[in-house]
C-alpha positions as CSV (number, residue, x, y, z in Angstrom):
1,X,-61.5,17.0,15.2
2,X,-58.4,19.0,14.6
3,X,-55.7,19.4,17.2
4,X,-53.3,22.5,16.9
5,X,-50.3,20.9,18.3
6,X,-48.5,24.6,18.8
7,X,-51.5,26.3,20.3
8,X,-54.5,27.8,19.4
9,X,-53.8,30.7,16.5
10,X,-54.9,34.0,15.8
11,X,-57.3,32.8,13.6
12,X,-58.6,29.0,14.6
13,X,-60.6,28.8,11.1
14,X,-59.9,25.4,9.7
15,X,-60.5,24.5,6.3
16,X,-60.9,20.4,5.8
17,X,-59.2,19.4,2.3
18,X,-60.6,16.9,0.1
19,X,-57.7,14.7,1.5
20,X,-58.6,14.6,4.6
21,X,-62.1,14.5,4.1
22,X,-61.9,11.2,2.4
23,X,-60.1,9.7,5.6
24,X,-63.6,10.7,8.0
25,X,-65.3,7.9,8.9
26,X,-68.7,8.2,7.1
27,X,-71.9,7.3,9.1
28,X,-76.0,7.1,6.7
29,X,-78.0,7.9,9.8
30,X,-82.0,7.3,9.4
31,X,-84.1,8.9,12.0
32,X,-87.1,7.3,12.6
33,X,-90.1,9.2,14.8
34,X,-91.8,7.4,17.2
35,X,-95.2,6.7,17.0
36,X,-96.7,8.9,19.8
37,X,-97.4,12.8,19.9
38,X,-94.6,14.5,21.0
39,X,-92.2,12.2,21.1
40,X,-89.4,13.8,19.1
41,X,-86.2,11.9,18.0
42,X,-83.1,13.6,18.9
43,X,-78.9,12.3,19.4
44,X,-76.6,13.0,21.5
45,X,-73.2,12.3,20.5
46,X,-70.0,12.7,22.9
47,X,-66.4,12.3,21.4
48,X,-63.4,11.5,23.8
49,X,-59.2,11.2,22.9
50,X,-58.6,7.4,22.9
51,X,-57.9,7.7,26.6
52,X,-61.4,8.6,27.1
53,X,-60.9,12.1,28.1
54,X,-64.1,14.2,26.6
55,X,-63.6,16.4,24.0
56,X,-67.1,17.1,22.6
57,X,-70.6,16.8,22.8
58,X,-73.9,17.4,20.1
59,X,-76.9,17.4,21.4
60,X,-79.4,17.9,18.5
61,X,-83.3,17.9,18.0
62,X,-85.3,18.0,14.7
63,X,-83.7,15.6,12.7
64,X,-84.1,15.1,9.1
65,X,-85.3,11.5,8.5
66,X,-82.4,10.5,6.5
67,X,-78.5,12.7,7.3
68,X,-74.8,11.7,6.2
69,X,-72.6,12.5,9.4
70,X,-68.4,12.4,8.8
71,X,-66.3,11.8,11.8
72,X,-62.8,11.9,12.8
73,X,-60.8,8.7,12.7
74,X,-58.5,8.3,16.0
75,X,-61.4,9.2,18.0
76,X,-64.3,7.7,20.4
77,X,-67.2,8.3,20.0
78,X,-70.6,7.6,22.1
79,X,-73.7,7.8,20.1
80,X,-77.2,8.2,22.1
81,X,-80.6,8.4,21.0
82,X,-83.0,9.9,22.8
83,X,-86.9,9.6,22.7
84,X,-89.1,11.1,24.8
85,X,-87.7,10.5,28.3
86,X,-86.3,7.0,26.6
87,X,-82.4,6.8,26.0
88,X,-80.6,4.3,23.7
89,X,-77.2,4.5,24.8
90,X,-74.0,3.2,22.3
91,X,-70.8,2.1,23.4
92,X,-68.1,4.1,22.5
93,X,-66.3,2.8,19.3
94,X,-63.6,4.3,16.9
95,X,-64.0,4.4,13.2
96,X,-61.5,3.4,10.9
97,X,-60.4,5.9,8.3
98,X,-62.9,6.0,5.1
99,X,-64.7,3.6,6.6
100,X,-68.7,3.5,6.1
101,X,-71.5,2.1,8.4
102,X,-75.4,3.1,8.6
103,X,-77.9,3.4,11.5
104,X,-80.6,3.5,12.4
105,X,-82.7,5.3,15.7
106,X,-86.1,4.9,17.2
107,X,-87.6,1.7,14.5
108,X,-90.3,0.7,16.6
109,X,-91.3,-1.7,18.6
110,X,-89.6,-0.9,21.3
111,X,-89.0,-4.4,23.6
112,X,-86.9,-5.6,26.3
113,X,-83.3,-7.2,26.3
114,X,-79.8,-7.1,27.8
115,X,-76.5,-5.4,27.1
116,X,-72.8,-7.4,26.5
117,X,-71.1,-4.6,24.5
118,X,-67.8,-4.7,26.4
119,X,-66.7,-1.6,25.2
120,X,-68.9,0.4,27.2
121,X,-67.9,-1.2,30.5
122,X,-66.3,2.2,31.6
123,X,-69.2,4.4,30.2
124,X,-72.5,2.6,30.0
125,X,-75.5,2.5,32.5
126,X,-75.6,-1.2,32.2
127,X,-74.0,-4.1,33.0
128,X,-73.8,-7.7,31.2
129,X,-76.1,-10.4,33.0
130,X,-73.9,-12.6,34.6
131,X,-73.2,-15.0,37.5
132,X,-70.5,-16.3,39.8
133,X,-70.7,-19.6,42.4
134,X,-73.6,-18.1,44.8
135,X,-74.4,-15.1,43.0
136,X,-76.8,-14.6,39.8
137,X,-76.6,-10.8,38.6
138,X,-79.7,-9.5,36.4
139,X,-79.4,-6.6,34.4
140,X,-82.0,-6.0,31.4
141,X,-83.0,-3.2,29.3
142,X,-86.7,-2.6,29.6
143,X,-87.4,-0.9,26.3
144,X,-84.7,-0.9,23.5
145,X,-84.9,-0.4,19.5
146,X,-82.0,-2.3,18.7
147,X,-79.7,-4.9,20.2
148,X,-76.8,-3.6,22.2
149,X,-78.5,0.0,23.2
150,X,-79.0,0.4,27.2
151,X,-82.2,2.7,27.9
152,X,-80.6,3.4,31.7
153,X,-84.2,2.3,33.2
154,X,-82.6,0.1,36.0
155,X,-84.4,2.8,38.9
156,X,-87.7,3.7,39.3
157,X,-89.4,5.3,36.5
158,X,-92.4,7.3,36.6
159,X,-95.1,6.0,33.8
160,X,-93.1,2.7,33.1
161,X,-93.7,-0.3,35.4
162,X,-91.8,-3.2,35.8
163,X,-91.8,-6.9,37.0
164,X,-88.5,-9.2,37.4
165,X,-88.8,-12.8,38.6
166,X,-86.4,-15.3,38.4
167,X,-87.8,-19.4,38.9
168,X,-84.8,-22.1,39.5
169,X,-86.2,-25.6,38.7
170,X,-89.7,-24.2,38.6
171,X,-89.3,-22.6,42.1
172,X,-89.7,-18.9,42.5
173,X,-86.5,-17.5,44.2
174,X,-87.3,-13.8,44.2
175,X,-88.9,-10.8,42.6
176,X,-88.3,-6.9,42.1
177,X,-90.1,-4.4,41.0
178,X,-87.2,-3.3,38.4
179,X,-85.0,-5.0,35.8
180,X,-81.6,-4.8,38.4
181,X,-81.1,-7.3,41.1
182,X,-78.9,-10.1,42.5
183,X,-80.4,-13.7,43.4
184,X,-78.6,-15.9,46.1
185,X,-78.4,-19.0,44.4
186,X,-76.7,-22.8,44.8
187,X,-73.5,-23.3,42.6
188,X,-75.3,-26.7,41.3
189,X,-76.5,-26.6,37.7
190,X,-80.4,-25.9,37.2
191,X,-82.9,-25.0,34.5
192,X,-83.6,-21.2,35.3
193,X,-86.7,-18.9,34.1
194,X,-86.2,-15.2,34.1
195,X,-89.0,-13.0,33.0
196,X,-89.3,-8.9,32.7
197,X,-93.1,-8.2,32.4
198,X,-92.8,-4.2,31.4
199,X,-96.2,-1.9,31.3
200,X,-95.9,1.5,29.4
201,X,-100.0,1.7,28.7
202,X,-99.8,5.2,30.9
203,X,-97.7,6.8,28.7
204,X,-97.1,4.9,25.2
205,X,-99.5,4.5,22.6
206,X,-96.9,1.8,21.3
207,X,-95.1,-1.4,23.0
208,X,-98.2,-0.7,25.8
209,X,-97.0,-4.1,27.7
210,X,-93.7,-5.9,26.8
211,X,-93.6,-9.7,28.5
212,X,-90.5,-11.3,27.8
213,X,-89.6,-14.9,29.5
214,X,-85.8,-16.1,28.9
215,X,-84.9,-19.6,30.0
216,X,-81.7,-20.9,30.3
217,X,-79.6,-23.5,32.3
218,X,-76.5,-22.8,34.4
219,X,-74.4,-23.7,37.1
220,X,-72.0,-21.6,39.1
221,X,-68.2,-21.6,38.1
222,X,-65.5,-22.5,41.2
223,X,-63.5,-20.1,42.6
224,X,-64.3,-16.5,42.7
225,X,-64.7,-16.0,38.9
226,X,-68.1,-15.1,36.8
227,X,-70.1,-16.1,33.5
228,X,-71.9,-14.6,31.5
229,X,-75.5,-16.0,31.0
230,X,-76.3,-18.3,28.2
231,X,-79.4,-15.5,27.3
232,X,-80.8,-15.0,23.8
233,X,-82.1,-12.0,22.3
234,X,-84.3,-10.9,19.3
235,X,-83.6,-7.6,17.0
236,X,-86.4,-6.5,15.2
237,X,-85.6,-4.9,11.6
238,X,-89.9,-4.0,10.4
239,X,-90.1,-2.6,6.9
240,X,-91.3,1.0,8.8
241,X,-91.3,4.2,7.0
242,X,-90.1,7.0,9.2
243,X,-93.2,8.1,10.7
244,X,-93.1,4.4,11.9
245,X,-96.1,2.8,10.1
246,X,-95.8,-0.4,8.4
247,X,-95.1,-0.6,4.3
248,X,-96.0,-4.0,4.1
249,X,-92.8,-6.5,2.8
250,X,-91.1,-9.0,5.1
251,X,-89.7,-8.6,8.4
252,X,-85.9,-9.4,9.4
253,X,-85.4,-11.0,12.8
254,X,-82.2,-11.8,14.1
255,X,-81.3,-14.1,17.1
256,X,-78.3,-12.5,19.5
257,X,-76.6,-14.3,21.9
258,X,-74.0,-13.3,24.9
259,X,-70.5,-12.8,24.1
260,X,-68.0,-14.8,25.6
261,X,-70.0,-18.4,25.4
262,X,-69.8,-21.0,22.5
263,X,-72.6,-20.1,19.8
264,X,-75.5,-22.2,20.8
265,X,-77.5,-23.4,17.6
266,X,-81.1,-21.8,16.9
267,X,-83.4,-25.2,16.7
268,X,-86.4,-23.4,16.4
269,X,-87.7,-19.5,15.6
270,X,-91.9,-19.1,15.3
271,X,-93.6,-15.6,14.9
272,X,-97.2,-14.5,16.3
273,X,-99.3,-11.5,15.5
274,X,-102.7,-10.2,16.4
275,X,-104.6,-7.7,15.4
276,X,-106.7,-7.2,18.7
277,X,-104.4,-6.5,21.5
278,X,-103.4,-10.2,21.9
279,X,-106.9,-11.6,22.6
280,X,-106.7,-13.8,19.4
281,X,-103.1,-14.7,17.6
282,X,-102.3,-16.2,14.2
283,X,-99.3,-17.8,13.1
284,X,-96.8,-16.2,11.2
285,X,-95.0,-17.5,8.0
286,X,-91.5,-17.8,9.0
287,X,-88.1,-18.2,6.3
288,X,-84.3,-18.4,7.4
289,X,-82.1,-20.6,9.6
290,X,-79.4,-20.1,11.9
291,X,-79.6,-16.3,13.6
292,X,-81.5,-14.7,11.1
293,X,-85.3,-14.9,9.7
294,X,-87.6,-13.5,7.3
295,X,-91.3,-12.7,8.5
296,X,-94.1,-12.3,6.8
297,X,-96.5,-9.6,8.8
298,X,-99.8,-9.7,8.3
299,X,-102.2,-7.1,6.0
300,X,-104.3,-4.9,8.1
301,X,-106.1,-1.4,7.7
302,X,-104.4,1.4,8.1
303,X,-104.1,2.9,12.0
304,X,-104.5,-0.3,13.1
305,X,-102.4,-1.9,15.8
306,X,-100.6,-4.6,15.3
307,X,-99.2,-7.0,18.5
308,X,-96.1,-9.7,18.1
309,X,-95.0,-12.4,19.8
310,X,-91.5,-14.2,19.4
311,X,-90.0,-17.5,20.2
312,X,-86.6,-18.9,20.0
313,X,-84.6,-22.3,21.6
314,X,-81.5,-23.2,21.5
315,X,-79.1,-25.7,22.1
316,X,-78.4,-26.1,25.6
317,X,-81.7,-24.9,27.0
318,X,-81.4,-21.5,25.8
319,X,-85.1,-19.8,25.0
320,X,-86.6,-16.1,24.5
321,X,-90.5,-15.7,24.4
322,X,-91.2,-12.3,24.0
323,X,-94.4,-10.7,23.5
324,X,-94.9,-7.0,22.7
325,X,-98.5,-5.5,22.6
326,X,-98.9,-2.5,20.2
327,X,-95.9,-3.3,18.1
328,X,-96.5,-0.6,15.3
329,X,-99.4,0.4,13.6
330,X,-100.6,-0.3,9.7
331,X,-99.8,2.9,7.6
């Protein structure tokens, strides 16, 4: 970004000096391709002054698996991945000058979650799971790569099918056939179960049936205020080559949990895999503490699928069990 603060010149050619280069924000982008004919990686990327008026907008296709990007400091910018039909939506963030950061887009598996990133309230899709005295607001992302990315699946979807229920003290108080609603509920504290039972098998060769089951306990706050809800969620970090098939090596999992609430303490993390679609499953070794593990996944031949399951408690009756059929397949 350069601004011409006396108007545009004759000639608008703008040379960037070694100076100013050093001040861009540097971003080590890794592309990763889904692993599913014709589903082609591509990112969008929108810049807006810091009053959010837009600027600029990339939209590019046949990406190189690994690409340095520089951008200018001062700036927002809104970073989405795209694959397929599927959208993994950033918040807006500024860089700071000479700063350095890495991603990294489309890692497989794909699974559900939710979205707290409070500084895309004014230009995200989604909104953060929350609740007030009488109302409990759900809004999940069915299919994500990575914590903190919205796929903007709250509608109907043609090829993806959805199931949301919500159970209060082991009682069913409603379900909806996509990952958006709001549930009536009493303001007194109960033990809630929320699960989002996703079905991709018509159009994905990969994450064919995500089944995710969050519990948590809550109680409605007085007045006319809201909370967030004490949710967890997993981010998957696969040693994947770029083509999305396993290397072998350890896994790193990492717990997240919703901003604005006291850090509730991991008690327990246990991995799962199969080899046959989730008919059989065999324990996973499992190393860490805290928010963040190391998992062994298993050796199998090459093409062949490979299904996870996850499970995390904490503190306070906070728990995830998420399990995600067709995770990757061996290289």
């Amino acid at each position: 970004m350069h601004e011409y603060t006396g108007g545009v010149p004759a000639d608008p050619a703008y040379r960037v000096t070694r100076a100013e280069q050093a001040r861009l924000a540097r971003i080590d982008e890794r592309f990763h391709q889904m692993d599913s004919a014709g589903m082609v990686t591509q990112l969008v990327r929108s810049g807006f002054t810091p009053d959010g008026f837009p600027v600029t907008q990339t939209h590019e296709g046949d990406l190189p698996p690994y690409r340095t990007d520089y951008l200018s400091p001062g700036y927002l910018w809104a970073d989405e991945g795209v694959y397929g039909g599927l959208s993994a939506q950033e918040a807006p963030r500024s860089y700071q000058p000479g700063s350095r950061q890495s991603k990294v887009w489309a890692r497989q598996p794909l699974h559900s979650g939710w979205y707290d990133d409070p500084a895309g309230v004014d230009h995200s899709c989604a909104t953060a799971p929350s609740r007030t005295r009488g109302n409990l607001h759900i809004d999940l992302v069915s299919l994500t790569d990575q914590h903190q990315r919205a796929d903007c699946l709250q509608g109907a979807s043609i090829g993806v099918n959805r199931t949301l229920s919500l159970y209060r003290n082991g009682t069913l108080v409603g379900q909806r056939d996509r990952p958006l609603a709001d549930f009536t509920v009493p303001q007194q504290l109960a033990d809630y179960r929320l699960t989002l039972d996703v079905d991709t098998s018509l159009i994905l060769p990969i994450s064919t049936r995500v089944n995710t089951s969050w519990t948590f306990r809550s109680a409605g706050p007085g007045g006319t205020g809201s909370v967030p809800l004490p949710l967890l969620a997993v981010d998957y970090a696969l040693p994947m080559d770029t083509n999305n098939h396993a290397t072998g090596g350890t896994a790193e999992l990492t717990v997240r949990q919703m901003r604005g609430l006291k850090a509730r303490q991991v008690r327990s993390f246990q991995v799962w895999t199969s080899t046959d679609d989730g008919a059989t499953w065999k324990a996973a070794r499992v190393t860490g503490r805290g928010d963040s593990y190391r998992v062994a996944l298993p050796t199998a031949t090459a093409g062949q699928p490979v299904s996870l399951r996850v499970k995390a408690a904490a503190d306070g009756g906070s728990a995830i069990d998420q399990t995600i059929i067709r995770a990757y397949r061996a290289g």
